[in-house]
C-alpha positions as CSV (number, residue, x, y, z in Angstrom):
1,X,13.3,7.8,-0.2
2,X,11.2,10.8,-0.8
3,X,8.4,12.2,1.4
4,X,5.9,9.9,2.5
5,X,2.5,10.2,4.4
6,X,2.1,8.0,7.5
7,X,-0.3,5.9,5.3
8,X,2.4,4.8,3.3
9,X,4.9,4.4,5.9
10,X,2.3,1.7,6.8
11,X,2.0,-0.1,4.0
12,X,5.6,-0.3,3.8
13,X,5.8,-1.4,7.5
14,X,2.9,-4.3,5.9
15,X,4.9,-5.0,2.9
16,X,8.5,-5.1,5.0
17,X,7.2,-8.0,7.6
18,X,6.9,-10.4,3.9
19,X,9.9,-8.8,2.2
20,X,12.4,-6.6,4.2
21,X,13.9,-5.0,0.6
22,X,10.0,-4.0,-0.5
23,X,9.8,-0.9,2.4
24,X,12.4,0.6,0.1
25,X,10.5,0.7,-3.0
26,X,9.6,3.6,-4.8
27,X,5.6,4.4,-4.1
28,X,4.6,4.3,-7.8
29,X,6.1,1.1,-8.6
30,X,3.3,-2.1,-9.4
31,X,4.3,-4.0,-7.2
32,X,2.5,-7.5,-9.0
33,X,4.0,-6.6,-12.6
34,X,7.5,-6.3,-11.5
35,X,6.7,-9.5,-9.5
36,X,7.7,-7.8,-6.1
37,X,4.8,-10.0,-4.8
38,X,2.8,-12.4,-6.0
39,X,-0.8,-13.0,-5.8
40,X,-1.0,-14.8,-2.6
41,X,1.2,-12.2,-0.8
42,X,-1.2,-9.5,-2.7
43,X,-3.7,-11.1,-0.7
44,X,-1.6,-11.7,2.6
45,X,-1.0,-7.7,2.6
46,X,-4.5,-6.8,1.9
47,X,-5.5,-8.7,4.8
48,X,-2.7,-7.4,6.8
49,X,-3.9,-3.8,5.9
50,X,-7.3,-4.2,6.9
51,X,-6.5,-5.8,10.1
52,X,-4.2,-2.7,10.8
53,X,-6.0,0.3,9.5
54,X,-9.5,-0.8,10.7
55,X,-10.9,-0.2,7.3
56,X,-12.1,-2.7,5.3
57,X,-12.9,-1.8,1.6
58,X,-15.1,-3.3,-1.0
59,X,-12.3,-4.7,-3.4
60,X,-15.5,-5.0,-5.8
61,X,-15.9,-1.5,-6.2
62,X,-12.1,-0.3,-6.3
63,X,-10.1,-0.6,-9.0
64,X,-7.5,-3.0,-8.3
65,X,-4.8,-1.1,-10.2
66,X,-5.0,1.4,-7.8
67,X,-4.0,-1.4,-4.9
68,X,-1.1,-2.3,-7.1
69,X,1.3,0.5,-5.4
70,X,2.3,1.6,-2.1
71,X,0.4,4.7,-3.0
72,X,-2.4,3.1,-3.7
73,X,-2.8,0.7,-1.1
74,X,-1.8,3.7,1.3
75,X,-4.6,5.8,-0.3
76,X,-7.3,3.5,-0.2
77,X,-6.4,1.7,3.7
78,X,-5.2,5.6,5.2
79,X,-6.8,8.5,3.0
80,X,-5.7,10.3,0.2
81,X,-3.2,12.4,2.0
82,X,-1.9,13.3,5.9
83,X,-2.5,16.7,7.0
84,X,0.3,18.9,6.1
85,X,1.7,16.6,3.2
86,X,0.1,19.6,0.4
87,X,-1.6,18.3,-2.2
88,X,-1.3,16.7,-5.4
């Protein structure tokens, strides 16, 4: 696995307590198009993510393809990048 921020060691912490083999993923992968999860899990770990980042966000005003990855979700719960991770 390549570098991660602590936002998407997270969501693969999130994503691990419903499937153990999804912390491995890779953090670009849709995770609802290669059926990884399925809509009710999708829900599950949004839920999950709010209650452990604090942050709730306005799923009305996101795009949801952007909550499809690990990336995303990590983006969008945790910021777009930790300190010290460079930029994009």
């Amino acid at each position: 696995m390549t570098s991660q921020t602590r936002g998407e060691a997270q969501v693969r912490e999130v994503l691990a307590t419903f499937r153990a083999e999804l912390r491995s993923l890779p953090g670009d992968e849709d995770l609802i198009n290669t059926r990884r999860i399925d809509s009710l899990t999708f829900i599950s770990v949004v839920t999950a993510l709010i209650d452990r980042s604090g942050r709730d966000i306005d799923l009305e005003a996101v795009s949801t393809a952007r909550l499809r990855t690990i990336t995303g979700l990590a983006e969008e719960f945790y910021g777009p990048e930790d300190e010290g991770r460079g930029t994009r």
